[in-house]
N, CA and C atoms as an extended XYZ file, in Angstrom:
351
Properties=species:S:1:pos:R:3:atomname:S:1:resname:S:1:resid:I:1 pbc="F F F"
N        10.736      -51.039      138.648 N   UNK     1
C        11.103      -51.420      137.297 CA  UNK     1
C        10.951      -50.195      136.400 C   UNK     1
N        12.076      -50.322      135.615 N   UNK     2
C        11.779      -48.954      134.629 CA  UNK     2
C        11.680      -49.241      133.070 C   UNK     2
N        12.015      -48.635      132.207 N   UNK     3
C        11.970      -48.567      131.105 CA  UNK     3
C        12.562      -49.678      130.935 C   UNK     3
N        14.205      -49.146      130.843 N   UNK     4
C        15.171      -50.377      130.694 CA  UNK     4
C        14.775      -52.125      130.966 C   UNK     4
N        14.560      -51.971      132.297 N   UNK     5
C        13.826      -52.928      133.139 CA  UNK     5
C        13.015      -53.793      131.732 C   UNK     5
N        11.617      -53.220      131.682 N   UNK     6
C        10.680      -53.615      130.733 CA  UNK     6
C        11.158      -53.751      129.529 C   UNK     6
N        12.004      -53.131      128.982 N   UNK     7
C        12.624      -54.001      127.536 CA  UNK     7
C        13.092      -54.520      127.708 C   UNK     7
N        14.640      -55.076      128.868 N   UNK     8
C        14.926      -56.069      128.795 CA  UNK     8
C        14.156      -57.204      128.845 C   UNK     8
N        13.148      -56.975      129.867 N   UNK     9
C        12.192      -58.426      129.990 CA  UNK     9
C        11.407      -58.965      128.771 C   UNK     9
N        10.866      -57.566      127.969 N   UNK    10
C        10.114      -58.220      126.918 CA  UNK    10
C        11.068      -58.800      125.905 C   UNK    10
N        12.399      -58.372      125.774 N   UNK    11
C        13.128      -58.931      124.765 CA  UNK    11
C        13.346      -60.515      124.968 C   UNK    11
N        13.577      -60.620      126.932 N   UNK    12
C        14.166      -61.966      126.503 CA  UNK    12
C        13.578      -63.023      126.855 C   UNK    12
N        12.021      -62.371      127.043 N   UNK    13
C        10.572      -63.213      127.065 CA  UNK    13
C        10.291      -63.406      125.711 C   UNK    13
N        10.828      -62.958      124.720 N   UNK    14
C        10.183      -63.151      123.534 CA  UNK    14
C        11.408      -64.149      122.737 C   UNK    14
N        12.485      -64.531      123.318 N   UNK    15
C        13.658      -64.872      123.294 CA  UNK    15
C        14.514      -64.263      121.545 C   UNK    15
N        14.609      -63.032      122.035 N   UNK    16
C        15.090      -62.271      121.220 CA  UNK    16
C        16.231      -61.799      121.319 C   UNK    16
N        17.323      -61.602      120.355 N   UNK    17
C        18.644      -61.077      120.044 CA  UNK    17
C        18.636      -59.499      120.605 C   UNK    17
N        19.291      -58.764      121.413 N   UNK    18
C        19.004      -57.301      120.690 CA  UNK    18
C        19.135      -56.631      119.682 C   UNK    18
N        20.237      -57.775      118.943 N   UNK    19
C        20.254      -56.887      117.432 CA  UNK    19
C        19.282      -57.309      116.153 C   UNK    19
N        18.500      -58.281      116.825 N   UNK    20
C        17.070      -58.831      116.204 CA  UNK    20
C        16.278      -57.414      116.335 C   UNK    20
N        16.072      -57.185      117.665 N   UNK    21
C        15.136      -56.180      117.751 CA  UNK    21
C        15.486      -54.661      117.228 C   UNK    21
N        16.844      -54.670      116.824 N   UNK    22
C        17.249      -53.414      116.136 CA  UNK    22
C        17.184      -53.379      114.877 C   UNK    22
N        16.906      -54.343      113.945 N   UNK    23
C        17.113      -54.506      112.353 CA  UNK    23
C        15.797      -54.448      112.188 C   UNK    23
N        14.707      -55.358      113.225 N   UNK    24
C        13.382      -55.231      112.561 CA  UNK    24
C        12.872      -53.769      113.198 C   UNK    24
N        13.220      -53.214      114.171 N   UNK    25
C        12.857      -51.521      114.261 CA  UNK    25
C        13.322      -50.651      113.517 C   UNK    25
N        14.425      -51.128      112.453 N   UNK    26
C        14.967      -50.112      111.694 CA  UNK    26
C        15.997      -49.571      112.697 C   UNK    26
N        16.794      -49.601      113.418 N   UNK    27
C        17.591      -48.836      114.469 CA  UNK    27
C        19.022      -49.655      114.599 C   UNK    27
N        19.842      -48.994      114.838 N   UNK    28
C        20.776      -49.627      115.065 CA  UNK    28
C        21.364      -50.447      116.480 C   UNK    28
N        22.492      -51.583      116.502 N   UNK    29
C        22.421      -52.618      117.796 CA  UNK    29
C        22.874      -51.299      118.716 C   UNK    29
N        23.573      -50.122      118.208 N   UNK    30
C        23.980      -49.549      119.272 CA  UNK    30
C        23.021      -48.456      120.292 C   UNK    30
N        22.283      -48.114      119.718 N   UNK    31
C        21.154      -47.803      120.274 CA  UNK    31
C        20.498      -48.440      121.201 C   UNK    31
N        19.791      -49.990      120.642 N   UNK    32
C        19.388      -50.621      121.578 CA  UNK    32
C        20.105      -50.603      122.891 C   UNK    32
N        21.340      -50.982      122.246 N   UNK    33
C        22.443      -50.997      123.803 CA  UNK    33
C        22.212      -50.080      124.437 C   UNK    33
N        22.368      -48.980      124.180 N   UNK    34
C        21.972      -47.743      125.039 CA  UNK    34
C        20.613      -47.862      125.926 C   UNK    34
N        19.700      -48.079      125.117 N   UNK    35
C        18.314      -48.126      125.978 CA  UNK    35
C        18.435      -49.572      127.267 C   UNK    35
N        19.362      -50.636      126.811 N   UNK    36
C        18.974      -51.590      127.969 CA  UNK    36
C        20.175      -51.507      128.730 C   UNK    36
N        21.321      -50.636      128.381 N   UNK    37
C        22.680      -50.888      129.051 CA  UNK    37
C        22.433      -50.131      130.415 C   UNK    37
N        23.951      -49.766      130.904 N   UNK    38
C        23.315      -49.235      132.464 CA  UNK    38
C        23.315      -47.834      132.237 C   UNK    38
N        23.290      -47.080      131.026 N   UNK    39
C        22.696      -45.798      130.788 CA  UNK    39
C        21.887      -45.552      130.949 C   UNK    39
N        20.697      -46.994      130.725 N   UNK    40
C        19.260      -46.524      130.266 CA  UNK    40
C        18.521      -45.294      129.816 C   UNK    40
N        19.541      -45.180      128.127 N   UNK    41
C        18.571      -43.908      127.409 CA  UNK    41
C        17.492      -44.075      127.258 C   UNK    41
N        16.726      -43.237      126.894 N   UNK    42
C        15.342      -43.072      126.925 CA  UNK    42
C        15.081      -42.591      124.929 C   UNK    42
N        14.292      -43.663      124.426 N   UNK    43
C        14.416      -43.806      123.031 CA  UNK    43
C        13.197      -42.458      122.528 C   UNK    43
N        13.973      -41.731      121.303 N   UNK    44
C        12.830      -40.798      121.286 CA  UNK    44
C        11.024      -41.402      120.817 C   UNK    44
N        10.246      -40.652      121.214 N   UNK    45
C         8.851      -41.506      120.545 CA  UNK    45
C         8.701      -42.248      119.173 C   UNK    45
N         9.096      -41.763      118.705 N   UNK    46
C         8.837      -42.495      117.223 CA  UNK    46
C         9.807      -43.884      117.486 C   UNK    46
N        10.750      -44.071      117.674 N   UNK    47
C        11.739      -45.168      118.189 CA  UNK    47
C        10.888      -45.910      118.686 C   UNK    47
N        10.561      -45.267      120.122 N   UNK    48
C         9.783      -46.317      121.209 CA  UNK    48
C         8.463      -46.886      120.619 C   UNK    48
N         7.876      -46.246      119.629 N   UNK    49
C         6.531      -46.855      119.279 CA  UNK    49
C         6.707      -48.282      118.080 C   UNK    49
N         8.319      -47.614      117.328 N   UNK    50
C         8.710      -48.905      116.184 CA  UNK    50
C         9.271      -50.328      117.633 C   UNK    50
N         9.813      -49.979      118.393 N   UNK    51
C        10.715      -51.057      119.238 CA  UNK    51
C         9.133      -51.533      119.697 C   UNK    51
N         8.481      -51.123      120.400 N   UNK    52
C         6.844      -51.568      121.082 CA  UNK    52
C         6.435      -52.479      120.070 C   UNK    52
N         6.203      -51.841      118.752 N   UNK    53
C         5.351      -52.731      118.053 CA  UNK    53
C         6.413      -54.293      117.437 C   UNK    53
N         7.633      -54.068      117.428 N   UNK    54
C         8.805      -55.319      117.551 CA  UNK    54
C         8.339      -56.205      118.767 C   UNK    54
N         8.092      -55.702      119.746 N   UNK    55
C         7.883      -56.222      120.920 CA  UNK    55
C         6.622      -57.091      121.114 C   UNK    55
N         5.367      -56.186      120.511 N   UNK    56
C         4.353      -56.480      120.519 CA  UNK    56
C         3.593      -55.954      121.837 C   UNK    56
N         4.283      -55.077      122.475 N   UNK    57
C         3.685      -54.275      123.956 CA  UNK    57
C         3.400      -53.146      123.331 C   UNK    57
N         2.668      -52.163      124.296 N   UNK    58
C         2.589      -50.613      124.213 CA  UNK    58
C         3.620      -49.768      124.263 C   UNK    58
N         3.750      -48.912      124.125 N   UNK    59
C         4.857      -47.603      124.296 CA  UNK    59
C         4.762      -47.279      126.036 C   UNK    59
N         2.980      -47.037      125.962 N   UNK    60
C         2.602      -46.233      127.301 CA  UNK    60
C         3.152      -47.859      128.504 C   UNK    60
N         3.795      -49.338      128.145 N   UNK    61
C         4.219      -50.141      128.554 CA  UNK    61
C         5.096      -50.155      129.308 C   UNK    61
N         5.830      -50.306      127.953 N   UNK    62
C         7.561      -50.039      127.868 CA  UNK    62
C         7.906      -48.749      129.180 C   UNK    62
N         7.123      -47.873      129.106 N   UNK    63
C         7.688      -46.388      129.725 CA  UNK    63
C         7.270      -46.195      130.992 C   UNK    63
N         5.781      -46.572      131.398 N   UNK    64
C         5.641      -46.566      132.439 CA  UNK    64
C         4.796      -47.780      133.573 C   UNK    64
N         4.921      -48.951      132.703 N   UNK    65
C         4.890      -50.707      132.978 CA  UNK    65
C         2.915      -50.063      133.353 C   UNK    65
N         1.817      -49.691      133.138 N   UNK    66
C         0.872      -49.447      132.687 CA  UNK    66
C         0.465      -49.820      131.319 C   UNK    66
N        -0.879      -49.961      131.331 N   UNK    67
C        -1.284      -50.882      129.926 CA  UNK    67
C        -0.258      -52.078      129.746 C   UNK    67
N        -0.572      -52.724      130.905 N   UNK    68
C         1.132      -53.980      130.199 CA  UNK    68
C         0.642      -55.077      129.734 C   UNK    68
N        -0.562      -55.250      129.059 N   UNK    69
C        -0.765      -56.507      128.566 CA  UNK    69
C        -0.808      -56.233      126.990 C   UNK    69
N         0.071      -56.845      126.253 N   UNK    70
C         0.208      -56.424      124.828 CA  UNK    70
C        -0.705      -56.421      123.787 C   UNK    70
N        -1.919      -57.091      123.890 N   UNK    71
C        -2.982      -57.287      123.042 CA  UNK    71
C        -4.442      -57.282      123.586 C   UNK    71
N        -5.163      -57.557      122.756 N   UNK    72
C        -6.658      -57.717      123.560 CA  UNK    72
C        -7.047      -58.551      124.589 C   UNK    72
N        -6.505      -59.814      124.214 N   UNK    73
C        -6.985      -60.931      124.717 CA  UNK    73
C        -6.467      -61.178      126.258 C   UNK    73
N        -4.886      -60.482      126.429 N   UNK    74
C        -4.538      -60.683      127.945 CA  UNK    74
C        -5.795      -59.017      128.103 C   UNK    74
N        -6.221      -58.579      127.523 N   UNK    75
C        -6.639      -57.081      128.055 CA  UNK    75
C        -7.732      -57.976      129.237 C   UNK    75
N        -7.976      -58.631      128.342 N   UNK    76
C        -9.667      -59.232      129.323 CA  UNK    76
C        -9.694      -60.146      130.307 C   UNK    76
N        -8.406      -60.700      130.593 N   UNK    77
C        -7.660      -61.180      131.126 CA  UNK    77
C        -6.921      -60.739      132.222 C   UNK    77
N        -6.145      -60.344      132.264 N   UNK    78
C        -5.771      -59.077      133.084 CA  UNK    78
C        -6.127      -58.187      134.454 C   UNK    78
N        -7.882      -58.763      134.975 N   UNK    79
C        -8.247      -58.481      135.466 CA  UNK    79
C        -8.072      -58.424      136.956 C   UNK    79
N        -7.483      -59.883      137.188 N   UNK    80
C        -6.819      -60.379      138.185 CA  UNK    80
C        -5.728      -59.927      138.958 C   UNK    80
N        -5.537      -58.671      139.909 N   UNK    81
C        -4.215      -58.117      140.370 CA  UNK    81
C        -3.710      -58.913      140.813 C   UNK    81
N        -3.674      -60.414      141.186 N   UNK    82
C        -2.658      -61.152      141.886 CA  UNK    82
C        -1.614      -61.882      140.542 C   UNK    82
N        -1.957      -61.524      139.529 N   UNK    83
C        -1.000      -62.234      138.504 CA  UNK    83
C        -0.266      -60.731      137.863 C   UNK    83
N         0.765      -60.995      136.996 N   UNK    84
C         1.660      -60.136      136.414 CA  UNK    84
C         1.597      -60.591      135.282 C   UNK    84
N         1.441      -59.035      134.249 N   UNK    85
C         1.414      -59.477      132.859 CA  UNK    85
C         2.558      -60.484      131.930 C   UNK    85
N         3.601      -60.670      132.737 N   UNK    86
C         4.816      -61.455      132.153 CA  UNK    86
C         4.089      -63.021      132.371 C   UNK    86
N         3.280      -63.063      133.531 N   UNK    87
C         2.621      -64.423      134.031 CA  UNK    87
C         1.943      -64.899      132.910 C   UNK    87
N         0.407      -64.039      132.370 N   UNK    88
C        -0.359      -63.663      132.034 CA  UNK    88
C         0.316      -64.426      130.157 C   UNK    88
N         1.145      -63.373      129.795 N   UNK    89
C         1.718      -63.810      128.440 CA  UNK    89
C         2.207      -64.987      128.128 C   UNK    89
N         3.058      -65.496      129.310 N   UNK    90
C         3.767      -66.955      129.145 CA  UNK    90
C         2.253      -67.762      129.263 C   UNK    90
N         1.280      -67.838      129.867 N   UNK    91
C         0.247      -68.572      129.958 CA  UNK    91
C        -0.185      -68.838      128.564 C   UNK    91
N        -0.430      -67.342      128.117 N   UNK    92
C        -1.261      -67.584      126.506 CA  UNK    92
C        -0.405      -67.852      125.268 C   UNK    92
N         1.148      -67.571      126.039 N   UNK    93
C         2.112      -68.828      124.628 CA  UNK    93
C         2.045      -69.395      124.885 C   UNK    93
N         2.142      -70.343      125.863 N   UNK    94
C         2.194      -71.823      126.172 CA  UNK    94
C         0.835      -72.276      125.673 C   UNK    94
N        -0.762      -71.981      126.532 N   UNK    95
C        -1.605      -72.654      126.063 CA  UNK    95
C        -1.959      -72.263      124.074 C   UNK    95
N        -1.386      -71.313      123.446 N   UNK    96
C        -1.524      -71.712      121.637 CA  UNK    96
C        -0.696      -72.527      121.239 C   UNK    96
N         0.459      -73.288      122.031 N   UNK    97
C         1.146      -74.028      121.263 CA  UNK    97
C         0.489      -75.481      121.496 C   UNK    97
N        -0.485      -75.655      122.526 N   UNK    98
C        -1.263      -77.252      123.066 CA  UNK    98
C        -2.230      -77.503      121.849 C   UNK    98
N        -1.924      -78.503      121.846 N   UNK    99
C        -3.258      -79.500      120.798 CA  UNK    99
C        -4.728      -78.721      121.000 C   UNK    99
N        -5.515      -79.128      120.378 N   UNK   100
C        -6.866      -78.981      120.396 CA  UNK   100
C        -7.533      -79.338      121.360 C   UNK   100
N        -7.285      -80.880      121.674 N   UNK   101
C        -7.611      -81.728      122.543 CA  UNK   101
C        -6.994      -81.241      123.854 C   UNK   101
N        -5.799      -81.070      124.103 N   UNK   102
C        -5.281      -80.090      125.510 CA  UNK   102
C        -5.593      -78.539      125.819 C   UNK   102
N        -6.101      -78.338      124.743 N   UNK   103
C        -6.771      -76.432      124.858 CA  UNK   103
C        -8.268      -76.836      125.449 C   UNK   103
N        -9.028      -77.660      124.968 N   UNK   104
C        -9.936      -78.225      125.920 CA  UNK   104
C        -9.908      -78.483      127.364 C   UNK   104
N        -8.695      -79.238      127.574 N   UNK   105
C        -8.892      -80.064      128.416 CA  UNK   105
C        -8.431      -78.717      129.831 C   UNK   105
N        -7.644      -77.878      129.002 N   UNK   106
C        -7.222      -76.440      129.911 CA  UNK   106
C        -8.716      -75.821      130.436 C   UNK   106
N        -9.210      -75.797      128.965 N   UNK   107
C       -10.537      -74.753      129.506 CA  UNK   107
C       -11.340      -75.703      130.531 C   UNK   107
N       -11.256      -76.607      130.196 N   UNK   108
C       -12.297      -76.765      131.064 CA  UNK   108
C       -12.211      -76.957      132.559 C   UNK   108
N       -10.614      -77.271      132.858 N   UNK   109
C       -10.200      -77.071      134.408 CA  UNK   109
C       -10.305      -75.528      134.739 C   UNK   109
N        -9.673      -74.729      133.811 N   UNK   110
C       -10.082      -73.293      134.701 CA  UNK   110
C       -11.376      -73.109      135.139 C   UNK   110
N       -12.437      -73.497      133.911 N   UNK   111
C       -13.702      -73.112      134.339 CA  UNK   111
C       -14.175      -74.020      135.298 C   UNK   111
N       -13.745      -75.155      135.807 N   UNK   112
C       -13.796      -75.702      137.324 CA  UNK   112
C       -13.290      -74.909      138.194 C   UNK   112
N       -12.137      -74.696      138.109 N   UNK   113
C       -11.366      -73.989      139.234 CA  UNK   113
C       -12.243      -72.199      139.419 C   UNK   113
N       -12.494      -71.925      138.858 N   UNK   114
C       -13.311      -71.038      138.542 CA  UNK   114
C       -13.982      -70.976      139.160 C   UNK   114
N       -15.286      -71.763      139.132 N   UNK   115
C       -16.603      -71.459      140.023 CA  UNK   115
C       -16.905      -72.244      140.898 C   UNK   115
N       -15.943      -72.841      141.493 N   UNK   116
C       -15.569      -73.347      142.822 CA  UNK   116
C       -14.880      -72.404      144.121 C   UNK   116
N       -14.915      -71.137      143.460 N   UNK   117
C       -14.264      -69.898      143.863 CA  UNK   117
C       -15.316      -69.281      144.577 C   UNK   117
């Protein structure tokens, strides 16, 4: 997986337009195109760090799929080499959109499944 690779995925994990992700980076749709088309340009740094933070991933991500968990919380998380950070993210959107009462009822099966390990 490369660059290209990794933006396409984060774009359409985040279910994003590409020309969404070009207006809020300040950049134009044709650019983007470039970076996910079958050119796969390579966006200069300052670019890649505005598109990352659109994204909500790293730069050092995007470029070389290292550091791939976008925030703290998969950081600590993360630990686990048998899962993939795309796994990892869909987990922690899905479980903030559950009730109170089902964010419970999550934790407390992992932490079964957990130390039954």
């Amino acid at each position: 997986m490369d660059f290209r690779d990794r933006l396409r995925e984060q774009i359409d994990f985040l279910g994003l337009l590409d020309k969404e992700v070009a207006a809020r980076a300040g950049i134009s749709k044709r650019a983007i195109d470039s970076y996910v088309g079958s050119r796969g340009c390579m966006p200069s740094a300052d670019i890649a760090v505005r598109i990352a933070q659109v994204l909500g991933v790293s730069v050092e991500y995007l470029i070389t799929g290292k550091n791939d968990v976008p925030n703290e919380i998969l950081s600590a998380v993360n630990k686990n080499e048998n899962s993939t950070p795309m796994e990892e993210q869909k987990l922690l959107k899905t479980f903030t959109e559950l009730s109170q009462k089902d964010k419970k009822t999550v934790i407390a099966l992992a932490e079964y499944l957990n130390s039954s390990q």
